[in-house]
Short mmCIF file of the C-alpha atoms (twelve columns), coordinates in Angstrom:
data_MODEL
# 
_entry.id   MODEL 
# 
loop_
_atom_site.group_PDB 
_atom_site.id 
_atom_site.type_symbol 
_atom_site.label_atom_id 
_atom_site.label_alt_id 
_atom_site.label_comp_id 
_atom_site.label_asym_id 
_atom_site.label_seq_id 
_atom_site.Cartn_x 
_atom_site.Cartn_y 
_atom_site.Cartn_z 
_atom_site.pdbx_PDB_model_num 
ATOM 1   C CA . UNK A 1   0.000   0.000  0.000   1 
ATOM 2   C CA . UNK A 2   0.827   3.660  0.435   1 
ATOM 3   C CA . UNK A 3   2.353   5.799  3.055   1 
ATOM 4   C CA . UNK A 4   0.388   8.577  2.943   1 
ATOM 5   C CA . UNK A 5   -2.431  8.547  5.077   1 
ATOM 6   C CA . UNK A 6   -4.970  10.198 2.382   1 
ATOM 7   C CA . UNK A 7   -4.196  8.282  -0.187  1 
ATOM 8   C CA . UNK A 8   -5.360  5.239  2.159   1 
ATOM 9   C CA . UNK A 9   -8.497  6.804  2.600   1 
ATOM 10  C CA . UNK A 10  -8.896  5.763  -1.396  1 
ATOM 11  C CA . UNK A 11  -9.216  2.016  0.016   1 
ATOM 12  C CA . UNK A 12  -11.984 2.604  2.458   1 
ATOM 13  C CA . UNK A 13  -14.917 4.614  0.137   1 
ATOM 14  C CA . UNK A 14  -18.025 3.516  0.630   1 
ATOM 15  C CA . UNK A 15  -19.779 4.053  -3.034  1 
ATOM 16  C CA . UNK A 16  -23.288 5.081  -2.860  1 
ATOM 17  C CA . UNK A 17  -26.171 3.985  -4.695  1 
ATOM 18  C CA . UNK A 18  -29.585 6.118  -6.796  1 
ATOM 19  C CA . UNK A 19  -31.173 5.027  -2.611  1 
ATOM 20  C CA . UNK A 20  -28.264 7.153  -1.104  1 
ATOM 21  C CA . UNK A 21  -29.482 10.664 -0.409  1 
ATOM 22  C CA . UNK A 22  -27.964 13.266 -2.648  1 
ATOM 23  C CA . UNK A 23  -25.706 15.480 -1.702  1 
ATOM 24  C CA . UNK A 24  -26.558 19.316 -0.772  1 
ATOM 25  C CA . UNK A 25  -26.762 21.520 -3.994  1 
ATOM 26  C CA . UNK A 26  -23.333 23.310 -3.063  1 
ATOM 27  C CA . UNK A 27  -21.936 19.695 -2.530  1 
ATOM 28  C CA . UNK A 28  -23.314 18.355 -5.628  1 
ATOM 29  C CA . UNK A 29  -22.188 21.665 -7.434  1 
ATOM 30  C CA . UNK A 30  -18.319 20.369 -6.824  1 
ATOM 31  C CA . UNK A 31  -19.162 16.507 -6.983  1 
ATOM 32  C CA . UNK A 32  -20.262 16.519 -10.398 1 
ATOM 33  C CA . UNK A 33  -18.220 18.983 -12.220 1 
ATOM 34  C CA . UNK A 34  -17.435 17.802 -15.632 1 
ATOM 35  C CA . UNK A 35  -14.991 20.040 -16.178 1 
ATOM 36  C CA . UNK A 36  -10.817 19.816 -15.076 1 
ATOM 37  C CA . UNK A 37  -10.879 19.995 -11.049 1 
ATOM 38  C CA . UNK A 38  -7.082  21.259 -11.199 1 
ATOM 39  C CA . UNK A 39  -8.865  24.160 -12.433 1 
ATOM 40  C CA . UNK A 40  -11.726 24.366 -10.267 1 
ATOM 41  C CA . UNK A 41  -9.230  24.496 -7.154  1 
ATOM 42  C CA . UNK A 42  -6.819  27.123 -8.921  1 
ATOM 43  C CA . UNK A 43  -9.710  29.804 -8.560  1 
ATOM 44  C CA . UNK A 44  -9.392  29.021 -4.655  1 
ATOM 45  C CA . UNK A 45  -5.454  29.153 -3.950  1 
ATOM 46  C CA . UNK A 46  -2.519  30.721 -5.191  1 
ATOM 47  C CA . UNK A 47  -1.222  27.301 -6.544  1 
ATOM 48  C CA . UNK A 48  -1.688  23.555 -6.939  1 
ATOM 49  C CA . UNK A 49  0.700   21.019 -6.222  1 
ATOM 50  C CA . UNK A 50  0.360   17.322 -5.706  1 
ATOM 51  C CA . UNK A 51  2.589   14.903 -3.386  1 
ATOM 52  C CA . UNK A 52  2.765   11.616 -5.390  1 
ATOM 53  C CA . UNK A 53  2.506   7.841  -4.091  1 
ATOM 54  C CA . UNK A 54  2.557   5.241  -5.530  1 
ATOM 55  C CA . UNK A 55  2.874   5.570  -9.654  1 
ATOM 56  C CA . UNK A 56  4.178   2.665  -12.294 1 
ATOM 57  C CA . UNK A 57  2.467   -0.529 -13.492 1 
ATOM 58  C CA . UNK A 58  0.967   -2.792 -11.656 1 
ATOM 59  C CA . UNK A 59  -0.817  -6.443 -12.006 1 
ATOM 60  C CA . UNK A 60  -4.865  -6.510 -11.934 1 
ATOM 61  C CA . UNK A 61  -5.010  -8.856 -8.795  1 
ATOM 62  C CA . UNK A 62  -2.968  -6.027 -7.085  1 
ATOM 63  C CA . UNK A 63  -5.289  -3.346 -7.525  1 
ATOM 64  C CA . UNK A 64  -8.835  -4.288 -5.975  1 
ATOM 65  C CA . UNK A 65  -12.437 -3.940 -7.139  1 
ATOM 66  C CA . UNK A 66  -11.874 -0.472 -9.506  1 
ATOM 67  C CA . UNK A 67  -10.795 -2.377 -12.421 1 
ATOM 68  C CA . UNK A 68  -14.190 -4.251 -12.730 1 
ATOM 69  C CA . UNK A 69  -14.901 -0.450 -14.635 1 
ATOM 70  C CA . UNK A 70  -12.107 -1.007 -16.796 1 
ATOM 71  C CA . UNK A 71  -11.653 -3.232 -20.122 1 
ATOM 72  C CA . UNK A 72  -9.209  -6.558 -18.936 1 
ATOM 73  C CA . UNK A 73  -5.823  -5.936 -19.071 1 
ATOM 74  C CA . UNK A 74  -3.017  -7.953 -17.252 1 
ATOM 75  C CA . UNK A 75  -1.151  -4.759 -15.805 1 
ATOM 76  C CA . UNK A 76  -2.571  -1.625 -15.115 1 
ATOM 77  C CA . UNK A 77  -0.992  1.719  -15.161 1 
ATOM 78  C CA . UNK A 78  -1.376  3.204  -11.206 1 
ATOM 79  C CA . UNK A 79  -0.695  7.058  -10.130 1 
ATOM 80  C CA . UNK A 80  -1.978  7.996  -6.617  1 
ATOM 81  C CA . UNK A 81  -1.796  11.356 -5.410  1 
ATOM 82  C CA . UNK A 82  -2.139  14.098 -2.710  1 
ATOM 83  C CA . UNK A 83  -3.637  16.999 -4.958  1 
ATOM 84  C CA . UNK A 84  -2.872  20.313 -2.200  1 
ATOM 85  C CA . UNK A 85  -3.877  23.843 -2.441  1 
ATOM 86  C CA . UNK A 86  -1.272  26.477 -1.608  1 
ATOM 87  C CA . UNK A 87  0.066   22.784 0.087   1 
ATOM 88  C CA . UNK A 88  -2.569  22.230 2.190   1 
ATOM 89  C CA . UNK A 89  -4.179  18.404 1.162   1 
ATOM 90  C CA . UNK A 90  -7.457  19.057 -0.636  1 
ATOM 91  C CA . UNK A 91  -7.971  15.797 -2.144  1 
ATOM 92  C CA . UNK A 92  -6.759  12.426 -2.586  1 
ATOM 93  C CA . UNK A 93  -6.435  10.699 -6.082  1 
ATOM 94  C CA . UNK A 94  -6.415  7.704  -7.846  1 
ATOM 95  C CA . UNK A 95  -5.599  6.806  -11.869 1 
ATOM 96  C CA . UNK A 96  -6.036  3.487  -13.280 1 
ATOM 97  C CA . UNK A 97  -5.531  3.150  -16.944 1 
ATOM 98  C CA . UNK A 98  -5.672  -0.410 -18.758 1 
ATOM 99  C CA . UNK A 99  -1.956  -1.012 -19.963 1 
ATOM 100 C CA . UNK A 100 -3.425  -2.312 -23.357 1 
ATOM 101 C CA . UNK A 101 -4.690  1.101  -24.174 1 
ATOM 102 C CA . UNK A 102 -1.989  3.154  -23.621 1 
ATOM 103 C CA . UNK A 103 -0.656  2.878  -27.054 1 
ATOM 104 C CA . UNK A 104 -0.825  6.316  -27.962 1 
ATOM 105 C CA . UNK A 105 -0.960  10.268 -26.089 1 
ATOM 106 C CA . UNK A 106 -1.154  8.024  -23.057 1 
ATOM 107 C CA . UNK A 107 2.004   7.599  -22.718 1 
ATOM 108 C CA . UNK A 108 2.222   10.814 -21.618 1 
ATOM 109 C CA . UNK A 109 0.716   9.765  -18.285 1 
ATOM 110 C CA . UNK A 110 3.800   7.929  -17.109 1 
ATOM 111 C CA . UNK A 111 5.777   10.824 -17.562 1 
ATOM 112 C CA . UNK A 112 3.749   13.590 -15.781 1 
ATOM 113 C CA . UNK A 113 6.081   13.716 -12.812 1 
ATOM 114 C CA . UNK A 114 4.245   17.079 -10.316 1 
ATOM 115 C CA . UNK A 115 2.094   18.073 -12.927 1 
ATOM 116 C CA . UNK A 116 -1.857  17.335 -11.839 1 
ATOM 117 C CA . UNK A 117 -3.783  15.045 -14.471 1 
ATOM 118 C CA . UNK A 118 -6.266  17.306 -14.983 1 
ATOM 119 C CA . UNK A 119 -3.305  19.612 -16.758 1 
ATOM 120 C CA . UNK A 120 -2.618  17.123 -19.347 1 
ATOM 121 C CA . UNK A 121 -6.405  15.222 -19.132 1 
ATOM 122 C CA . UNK A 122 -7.997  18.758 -20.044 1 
ATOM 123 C CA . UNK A 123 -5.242  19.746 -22.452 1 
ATOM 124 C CA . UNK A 124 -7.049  20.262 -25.799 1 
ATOM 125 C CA . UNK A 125 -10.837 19.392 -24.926 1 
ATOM 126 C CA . UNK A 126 -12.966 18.123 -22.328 1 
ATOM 127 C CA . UNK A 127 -12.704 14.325 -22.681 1 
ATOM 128 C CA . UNK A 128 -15.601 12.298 -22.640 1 
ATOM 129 C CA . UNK A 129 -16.987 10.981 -19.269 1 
ATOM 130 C CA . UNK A 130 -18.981 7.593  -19.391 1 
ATOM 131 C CA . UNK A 131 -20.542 8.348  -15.353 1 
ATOM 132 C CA . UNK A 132 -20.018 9.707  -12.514 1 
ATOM 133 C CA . UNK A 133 -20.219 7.725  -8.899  1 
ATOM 134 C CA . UNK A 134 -19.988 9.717  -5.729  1 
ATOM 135 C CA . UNK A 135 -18.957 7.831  -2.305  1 
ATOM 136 C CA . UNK A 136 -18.613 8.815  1.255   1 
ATOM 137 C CA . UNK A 137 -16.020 7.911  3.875   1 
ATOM 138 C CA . UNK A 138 -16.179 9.364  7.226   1 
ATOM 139 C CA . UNK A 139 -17.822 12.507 6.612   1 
ATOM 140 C CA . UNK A 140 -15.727 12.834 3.715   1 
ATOM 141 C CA . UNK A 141 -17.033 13.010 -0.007  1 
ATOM 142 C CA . UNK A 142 -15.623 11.089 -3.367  1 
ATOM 143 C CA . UNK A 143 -16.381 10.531 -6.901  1 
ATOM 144 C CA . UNK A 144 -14.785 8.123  -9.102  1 
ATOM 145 C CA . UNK A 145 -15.197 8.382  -12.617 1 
ATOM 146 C CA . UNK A 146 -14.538 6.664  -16.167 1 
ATOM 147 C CA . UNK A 147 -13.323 9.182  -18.688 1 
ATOM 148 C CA . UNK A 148 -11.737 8.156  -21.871 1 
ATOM 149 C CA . UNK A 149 -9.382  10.657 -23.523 1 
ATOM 150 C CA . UNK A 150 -8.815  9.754  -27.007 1 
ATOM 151 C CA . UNK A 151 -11.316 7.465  -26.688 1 
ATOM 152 C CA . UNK A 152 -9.405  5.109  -24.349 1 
ATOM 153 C CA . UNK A 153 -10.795 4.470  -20.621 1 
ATOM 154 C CA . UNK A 154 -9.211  5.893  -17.157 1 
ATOM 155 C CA . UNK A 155 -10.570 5.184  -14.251 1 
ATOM 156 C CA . UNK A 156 -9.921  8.579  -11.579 1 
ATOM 157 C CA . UNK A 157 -11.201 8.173  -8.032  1 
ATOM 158 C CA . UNK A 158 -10.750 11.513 -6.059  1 
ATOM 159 C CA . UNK A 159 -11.481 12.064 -2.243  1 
ATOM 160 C CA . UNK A 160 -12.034 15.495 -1.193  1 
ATOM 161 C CA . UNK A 161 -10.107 16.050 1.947   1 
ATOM 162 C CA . UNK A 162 -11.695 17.971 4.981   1 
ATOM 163 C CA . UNK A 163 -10.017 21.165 4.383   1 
ATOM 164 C CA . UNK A 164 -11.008 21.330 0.405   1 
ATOM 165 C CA . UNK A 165 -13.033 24.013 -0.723  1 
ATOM 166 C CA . UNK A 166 -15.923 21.933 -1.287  1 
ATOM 167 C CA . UNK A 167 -16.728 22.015 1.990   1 
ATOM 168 C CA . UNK A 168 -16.536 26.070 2.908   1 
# 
């Protein structure tokens, strides 16, 4: 596992189902944006780093339930991250990318280094987004969803950290 006691939070989300309440409008506002949430936090700090975890290839049986959402592969391309705001945590992150489809701009991913996904995700155009899931742990609120630049899936799980501006 990880070191970093956010990105273990990324083990323990509860994902919610059309029972689950919805979230308050402001909530909702921030779980379902469509758009890159690099951005999003940029209007709310100075600037955006991210502490990084664990990042490289990894076999499916080492990576849990999330790559049920994704096309079979036998390794899986893995970034976790601490996304902070003027580096104070805001949220906790998660990329899963089928090795199989990373035949192309993807490659870019495993060269990213401190640069947020949503920099390089959100580059040229919005990429296409298949859903949208939120989750809860402890108070906390996540979203995990299935976009597919140039067509190709990624999985992204993020977990919005108690002091993110979500929650002012």
């Amino acid at each position: 596992m990880t070191d970093d006691p956010h990105i273990a939070l990324l083990a323990a989300i509860t994902w919610l189902t059309d029972q689950d309440p919805a979230p308050a409008p402001a909530l909702a506002d921030w779980l379902m944006e469509k758009e890159s949430m690099t951005r999003r936090f940029e209007r709310h700090c100075r600037h955006v780093t991210i502490r990084r975890g664990r990042e490289g290839y990894f076999p499916a049986q080492a990576l849990g339930d999330d790559i049920a959402l994704l096309p079979p592969s036998d390794r899986y391309w893995l970034r976790e991250i601490v996304l902070c705001g003027d580096d104070i945590p805001w949220l906790a992150g998660r990329t899963l990318m089928p090795e199989n489809a990373m035949n192309g701009s993807e490659w870019a991913l495993t060269t990213l280094g401190d640069v947020p996904l949503g920099r390089w995700l959100f580059r040229n155009r919005t990429p296409e987004r298949d859903f949208i899931q939120l989750g809860r742990k402890d108070g906390l609120w996540a979203r995990r969803s299935c976009l597919r630049p140039d067509g190709k899936p990624l999985l992204l799980t993020e977990l919005f950290l108690p002091a993110a501006p979500l929650y002012c």
